[in-house]
Backbone as a printed PyTorch tensor [residue, N CA C, xyz], in Angstrom:
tensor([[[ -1.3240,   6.4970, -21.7690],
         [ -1.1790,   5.5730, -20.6590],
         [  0.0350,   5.9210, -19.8080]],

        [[  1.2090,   6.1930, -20.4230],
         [  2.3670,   6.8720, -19.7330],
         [  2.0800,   7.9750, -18.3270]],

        [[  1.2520,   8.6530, -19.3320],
         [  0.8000,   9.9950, -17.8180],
         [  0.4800,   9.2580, -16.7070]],

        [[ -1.2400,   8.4500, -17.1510],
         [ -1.3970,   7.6370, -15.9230],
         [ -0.4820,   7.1200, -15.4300]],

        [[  0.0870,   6.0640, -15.5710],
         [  1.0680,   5.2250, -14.6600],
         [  1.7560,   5.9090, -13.9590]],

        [[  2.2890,   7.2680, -14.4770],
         [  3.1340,   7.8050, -13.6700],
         [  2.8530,   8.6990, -12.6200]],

        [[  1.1160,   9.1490, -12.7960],
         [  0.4960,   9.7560, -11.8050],
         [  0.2290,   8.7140, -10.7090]],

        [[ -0.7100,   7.6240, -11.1290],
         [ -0.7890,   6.6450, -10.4260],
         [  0.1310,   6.5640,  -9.5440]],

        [[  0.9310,   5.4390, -10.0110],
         [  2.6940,   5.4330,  -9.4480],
         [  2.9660,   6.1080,  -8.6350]],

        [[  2.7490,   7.6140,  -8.8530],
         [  3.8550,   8.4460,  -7.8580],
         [  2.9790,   8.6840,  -6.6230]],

        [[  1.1310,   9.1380,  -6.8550],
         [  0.5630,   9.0250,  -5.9520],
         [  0.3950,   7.7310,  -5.1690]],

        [[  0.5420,   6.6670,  -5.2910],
         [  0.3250,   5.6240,  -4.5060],
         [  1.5320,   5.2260,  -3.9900]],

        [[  3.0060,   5.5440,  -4.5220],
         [  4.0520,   5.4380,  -3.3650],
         [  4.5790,   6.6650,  -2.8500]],

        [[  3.8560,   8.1190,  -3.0770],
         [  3.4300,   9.1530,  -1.7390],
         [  2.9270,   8.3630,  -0.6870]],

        [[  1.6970,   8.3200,  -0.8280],
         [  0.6290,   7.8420,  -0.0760],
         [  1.3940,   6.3470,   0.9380]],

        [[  1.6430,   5.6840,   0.1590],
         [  2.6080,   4.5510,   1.3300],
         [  4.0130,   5.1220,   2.1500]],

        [[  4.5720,   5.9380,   1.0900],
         [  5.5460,   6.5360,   1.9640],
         [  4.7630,   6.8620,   3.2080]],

        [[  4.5720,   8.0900,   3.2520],
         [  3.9530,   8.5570,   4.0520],
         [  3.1840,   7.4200,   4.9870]],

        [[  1.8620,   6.6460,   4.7630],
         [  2.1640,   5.5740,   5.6540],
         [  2.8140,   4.8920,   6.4270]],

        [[  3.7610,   4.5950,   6.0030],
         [  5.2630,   3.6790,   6.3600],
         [  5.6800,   5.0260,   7.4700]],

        [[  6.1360,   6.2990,   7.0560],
         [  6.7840,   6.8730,   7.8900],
         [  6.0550,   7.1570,   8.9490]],

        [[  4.5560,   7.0730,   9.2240],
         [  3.6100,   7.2600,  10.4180],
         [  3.8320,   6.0930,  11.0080]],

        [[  3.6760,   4.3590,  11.0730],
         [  4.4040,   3.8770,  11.0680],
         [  5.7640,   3.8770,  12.4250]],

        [[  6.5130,   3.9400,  11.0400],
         [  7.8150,   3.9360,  11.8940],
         [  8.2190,   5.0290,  13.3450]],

        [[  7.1830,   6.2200,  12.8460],
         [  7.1860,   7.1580,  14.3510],
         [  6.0440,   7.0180,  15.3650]],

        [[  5.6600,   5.9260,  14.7190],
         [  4.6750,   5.5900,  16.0970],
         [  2.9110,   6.2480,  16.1530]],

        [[  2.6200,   7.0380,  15.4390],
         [  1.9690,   7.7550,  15.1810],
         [  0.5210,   7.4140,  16.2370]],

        [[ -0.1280,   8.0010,  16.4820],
         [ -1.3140,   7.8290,  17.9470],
         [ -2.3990,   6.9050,  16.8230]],

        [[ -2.8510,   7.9900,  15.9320],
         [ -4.0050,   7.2720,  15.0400],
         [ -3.4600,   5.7300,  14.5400]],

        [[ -2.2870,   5.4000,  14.2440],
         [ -2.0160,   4.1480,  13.9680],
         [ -1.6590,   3.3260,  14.8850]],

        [[ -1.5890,   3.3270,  16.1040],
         [ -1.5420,   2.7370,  17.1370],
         [ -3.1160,   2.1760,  17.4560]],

        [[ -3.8550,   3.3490,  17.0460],
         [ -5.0960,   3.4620,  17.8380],
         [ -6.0270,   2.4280,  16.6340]],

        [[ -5.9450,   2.1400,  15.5160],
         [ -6.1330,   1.3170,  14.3880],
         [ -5.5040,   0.2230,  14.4570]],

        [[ -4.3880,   0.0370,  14.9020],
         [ -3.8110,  -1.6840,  15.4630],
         [ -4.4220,  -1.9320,  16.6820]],

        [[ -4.8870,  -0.9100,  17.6560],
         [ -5.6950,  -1.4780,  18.8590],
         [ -6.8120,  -2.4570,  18.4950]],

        [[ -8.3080,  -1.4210,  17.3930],
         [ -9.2740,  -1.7760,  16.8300],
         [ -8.9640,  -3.0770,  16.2440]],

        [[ -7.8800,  -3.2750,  15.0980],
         [ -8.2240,  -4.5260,  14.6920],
         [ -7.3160,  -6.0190,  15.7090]],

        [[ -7.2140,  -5.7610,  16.4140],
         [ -6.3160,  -6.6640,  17.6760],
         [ -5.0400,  -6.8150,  16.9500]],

        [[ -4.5400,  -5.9970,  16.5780],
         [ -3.1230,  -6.3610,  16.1230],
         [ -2.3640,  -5.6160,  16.7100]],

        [[ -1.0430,  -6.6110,  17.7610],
         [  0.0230,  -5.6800,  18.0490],
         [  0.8850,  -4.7310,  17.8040]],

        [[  1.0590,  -3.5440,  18.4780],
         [  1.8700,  -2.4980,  18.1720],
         [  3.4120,  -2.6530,  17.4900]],

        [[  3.5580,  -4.2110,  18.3060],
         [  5.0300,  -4.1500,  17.6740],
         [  5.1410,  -4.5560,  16.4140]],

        [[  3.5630,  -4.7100,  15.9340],
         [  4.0640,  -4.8180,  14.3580],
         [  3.9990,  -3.9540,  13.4370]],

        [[  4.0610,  -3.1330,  13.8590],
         [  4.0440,  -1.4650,  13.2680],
         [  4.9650,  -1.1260,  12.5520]],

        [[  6.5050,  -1.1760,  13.1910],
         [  7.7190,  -1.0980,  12.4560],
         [  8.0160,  -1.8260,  10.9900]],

        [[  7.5430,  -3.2990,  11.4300],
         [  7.5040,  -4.4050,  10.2580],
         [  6.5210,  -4.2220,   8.8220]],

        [[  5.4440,  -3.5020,   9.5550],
         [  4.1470,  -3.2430,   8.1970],
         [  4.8170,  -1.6520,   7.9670]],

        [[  5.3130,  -1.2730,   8.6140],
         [  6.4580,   0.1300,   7.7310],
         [  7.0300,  -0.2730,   6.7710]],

        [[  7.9000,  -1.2060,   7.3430],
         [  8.7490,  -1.1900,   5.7970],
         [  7.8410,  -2.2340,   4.9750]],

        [[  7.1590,  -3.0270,   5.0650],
         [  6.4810,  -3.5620,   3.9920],
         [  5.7530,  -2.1060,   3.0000]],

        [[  5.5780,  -1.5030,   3.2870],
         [  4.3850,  -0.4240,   3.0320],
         [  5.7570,   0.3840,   2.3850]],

        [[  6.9050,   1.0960,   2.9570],
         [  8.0070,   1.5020,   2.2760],
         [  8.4440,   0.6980,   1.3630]],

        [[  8.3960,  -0.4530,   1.5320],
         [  9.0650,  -1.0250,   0.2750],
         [  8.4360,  -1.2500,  -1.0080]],

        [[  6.9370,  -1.1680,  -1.0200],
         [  6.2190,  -0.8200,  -2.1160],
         [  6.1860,   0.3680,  -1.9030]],

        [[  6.3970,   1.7470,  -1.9110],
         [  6.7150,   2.7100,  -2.3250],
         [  8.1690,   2.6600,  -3.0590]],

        [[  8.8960,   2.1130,  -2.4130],
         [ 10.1360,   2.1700,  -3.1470],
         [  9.7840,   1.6990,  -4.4440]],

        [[  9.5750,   0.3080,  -4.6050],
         [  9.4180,  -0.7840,  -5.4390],
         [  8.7280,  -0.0310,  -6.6620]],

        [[  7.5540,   0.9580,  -6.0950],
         [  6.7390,   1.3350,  -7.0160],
         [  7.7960,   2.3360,  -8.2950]],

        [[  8.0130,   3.2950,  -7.3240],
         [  9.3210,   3.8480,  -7.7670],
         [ 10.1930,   3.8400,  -9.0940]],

        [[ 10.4460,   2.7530,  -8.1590],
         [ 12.0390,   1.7550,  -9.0990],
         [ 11.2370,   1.1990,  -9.9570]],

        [[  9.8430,   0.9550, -10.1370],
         [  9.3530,   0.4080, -11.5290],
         [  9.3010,   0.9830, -12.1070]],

        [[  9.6000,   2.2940, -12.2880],
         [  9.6160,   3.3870, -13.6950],
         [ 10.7640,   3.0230, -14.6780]],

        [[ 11.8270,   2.4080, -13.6440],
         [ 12.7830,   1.8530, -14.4640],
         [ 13.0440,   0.6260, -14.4560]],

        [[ 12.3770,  -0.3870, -13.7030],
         [ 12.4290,  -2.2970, -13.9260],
         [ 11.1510,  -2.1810, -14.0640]],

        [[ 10.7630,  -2.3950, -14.7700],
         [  8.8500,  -2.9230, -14.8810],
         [  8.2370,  -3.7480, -13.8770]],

        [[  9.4160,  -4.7260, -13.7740],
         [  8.9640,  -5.9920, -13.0500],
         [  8.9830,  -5.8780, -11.6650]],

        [[ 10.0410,  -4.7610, -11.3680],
         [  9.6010,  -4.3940,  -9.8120],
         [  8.5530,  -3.6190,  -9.4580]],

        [[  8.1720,  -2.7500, -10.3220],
         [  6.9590,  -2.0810, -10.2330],
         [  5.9330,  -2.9160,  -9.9360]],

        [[  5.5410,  -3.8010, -10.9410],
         [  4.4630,  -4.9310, -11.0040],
         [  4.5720,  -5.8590, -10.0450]],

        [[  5.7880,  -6.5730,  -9.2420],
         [  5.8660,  -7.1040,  -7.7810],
         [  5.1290,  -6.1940,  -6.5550]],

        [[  5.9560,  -4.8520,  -6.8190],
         [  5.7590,  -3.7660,  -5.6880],
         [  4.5690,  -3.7140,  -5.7490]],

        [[  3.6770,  -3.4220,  -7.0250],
         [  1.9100,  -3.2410,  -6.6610],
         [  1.4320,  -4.6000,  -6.2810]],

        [[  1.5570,  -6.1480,  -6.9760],
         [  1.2910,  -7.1750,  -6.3000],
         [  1.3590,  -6.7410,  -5.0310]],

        [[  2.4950,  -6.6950,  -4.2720],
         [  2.6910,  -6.5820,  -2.9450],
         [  1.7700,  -5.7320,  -1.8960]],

        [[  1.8620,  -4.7430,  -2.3530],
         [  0.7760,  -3.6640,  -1.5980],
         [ -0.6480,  -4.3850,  -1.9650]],

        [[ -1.3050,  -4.6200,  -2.9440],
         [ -3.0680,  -5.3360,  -2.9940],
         [ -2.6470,  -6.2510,  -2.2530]],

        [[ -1.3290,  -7.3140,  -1.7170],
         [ -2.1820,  -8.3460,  -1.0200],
         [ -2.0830,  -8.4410,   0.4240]],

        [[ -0.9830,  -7.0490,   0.7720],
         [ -0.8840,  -6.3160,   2.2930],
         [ -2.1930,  -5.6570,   2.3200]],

        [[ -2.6130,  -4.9120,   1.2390],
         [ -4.2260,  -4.1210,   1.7950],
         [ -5.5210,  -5.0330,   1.8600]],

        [[ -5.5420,  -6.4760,   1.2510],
         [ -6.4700,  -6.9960,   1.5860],
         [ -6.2260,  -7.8180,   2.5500]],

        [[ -5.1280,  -7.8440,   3.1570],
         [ -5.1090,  -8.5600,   4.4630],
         [ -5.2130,  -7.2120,   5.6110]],

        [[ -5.2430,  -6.1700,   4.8540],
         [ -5.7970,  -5.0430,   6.1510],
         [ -7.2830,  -4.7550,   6.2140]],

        [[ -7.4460,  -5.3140,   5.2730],
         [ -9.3420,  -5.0690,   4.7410],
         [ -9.9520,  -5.9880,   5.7480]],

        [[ -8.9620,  -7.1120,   5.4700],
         [ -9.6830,  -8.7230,   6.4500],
         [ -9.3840,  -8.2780,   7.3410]],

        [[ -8.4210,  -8.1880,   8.1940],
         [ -8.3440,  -7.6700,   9.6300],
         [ -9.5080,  -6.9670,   9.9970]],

        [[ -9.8460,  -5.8000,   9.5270],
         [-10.8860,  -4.6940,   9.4020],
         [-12.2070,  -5.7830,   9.6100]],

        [[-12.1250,  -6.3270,   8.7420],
         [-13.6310,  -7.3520,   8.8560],
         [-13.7250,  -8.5380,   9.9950]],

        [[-12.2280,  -8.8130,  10.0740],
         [-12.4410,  -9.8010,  11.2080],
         [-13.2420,  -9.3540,  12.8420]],

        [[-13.0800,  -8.2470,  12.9140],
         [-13.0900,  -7.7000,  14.5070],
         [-14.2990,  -6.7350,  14.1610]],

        [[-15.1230,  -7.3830,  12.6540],
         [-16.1510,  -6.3610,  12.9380],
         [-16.3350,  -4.8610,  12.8520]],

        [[-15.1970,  -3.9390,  12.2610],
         [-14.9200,  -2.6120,  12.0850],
         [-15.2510,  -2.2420,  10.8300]],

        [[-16.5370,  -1.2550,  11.2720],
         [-16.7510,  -0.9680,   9.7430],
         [-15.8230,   0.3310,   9.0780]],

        [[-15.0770,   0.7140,   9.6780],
         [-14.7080,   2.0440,   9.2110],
         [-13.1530,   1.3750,   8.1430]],

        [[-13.6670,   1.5020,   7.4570],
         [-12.6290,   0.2520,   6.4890],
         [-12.3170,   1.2720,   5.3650]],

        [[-12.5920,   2.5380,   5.1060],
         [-12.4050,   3.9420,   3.8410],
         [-11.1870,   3.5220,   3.8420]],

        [[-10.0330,   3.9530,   4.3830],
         [ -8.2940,   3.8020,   4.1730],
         [ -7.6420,   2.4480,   4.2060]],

        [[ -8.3570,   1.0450,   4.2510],
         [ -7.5590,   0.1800,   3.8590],
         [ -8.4530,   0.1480,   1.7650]],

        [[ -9.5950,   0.4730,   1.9490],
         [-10.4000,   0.2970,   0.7740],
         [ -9.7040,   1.3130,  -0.0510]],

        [[ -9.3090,   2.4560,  -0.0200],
         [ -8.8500,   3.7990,  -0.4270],
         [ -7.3320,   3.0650,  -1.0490]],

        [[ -6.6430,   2.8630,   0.1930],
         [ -4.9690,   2.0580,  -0.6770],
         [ -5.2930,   0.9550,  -1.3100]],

        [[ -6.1310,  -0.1580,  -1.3850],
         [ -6.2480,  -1.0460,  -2.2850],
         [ -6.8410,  -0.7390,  -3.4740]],

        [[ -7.5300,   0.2010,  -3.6280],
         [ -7.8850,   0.6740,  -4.7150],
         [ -6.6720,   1.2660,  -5.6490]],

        [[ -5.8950,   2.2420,  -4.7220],
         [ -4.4180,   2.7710,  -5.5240],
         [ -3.9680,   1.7560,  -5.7400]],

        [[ -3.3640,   0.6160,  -5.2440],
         [ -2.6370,  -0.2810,  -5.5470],
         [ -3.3300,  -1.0240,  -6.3860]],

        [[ -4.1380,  -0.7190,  -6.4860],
         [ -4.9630,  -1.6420,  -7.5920],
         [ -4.5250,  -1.2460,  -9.1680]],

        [[ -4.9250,   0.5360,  -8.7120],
         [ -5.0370,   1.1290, -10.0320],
         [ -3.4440,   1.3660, -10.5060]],

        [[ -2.4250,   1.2540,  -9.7670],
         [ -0.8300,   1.2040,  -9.6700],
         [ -0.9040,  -0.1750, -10.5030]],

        [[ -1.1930,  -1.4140, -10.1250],
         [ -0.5500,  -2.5620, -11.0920],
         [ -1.2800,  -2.4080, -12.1250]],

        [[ -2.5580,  -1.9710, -12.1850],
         [ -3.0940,  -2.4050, -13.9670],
         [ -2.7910,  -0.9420, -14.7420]],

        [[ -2.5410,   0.2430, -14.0510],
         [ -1.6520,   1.0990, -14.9980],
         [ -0.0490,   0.5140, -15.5480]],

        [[  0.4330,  -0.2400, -14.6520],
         [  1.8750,  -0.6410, -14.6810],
         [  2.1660,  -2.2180, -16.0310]],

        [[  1.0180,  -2.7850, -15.6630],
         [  1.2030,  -3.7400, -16.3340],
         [  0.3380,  -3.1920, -17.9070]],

        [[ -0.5990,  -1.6960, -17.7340],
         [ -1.0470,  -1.6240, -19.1900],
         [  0.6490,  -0.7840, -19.5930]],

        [[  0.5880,   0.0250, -19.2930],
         [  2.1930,   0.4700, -19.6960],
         [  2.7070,  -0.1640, -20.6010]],

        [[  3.2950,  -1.1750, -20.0610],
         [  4.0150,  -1.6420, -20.1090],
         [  3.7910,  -2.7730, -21.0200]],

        [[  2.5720,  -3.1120, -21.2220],
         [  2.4340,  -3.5580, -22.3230],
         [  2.2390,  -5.3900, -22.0380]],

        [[  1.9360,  -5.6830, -21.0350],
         [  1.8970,  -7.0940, -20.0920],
         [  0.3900,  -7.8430, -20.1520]],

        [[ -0.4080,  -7.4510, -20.7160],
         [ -1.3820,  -7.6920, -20.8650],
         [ -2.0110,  -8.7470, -21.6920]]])
């Protein structure tokens, strides 16, 4: 279970890093995905660091458990409010909010089997 979590883990706060830092530089395709679901640009910066901070969080749970297990809480209930967005306005192209909720999925129940929380 160790391996997993830590594959998990590290791929799913890559994957948000990286998010977060597209994000914070403005990136065309993520502009062009806050157009689709009517959500303003200026909240781009703000869902950066939410999205960085579960990468961090994820992180730092290798060594607090409990931030790990917040940090993945956190990301499933930012990606299903990107899923709903996605559904609100009618957009079916929903692969990359479905794709990170799935990591973050598989991030807390590796974290909490770990760890022994079960």
């Amino acid at each position: 279970m160790h391996t997993a979590y830590l594959g998990v883990a590290s791929l799913a706060a890559l994957m948000n890093g990286f998010a977060a830092s597209m994000n914070f530089v403005g990136a065309n395709f993520v502009k062009a995905v806050a157009d689709k679901v009517q959500v303003s640009q200026k909240w781009m910066v703000p869902f950066g660091v939410l999205l960085a901070a579960g990468a961090v969080g994820l992180v730092a749970g290798v060594a607090v458990p409990a931030v790990g297990i917040a940090a993945a809480i956190g990301l499933v209930v930012y990606f299903i409010c990107a899923l709903g967005a996605h559904v609100r306005v009618g957009d079916r192209n929903v692969g990359g909010a479905i794709t990170f909720l799935l990591l973050a999925v598989a991030s807390l129940a590796t974290d909490v089997g770990f760890h022994q929380h079960w």
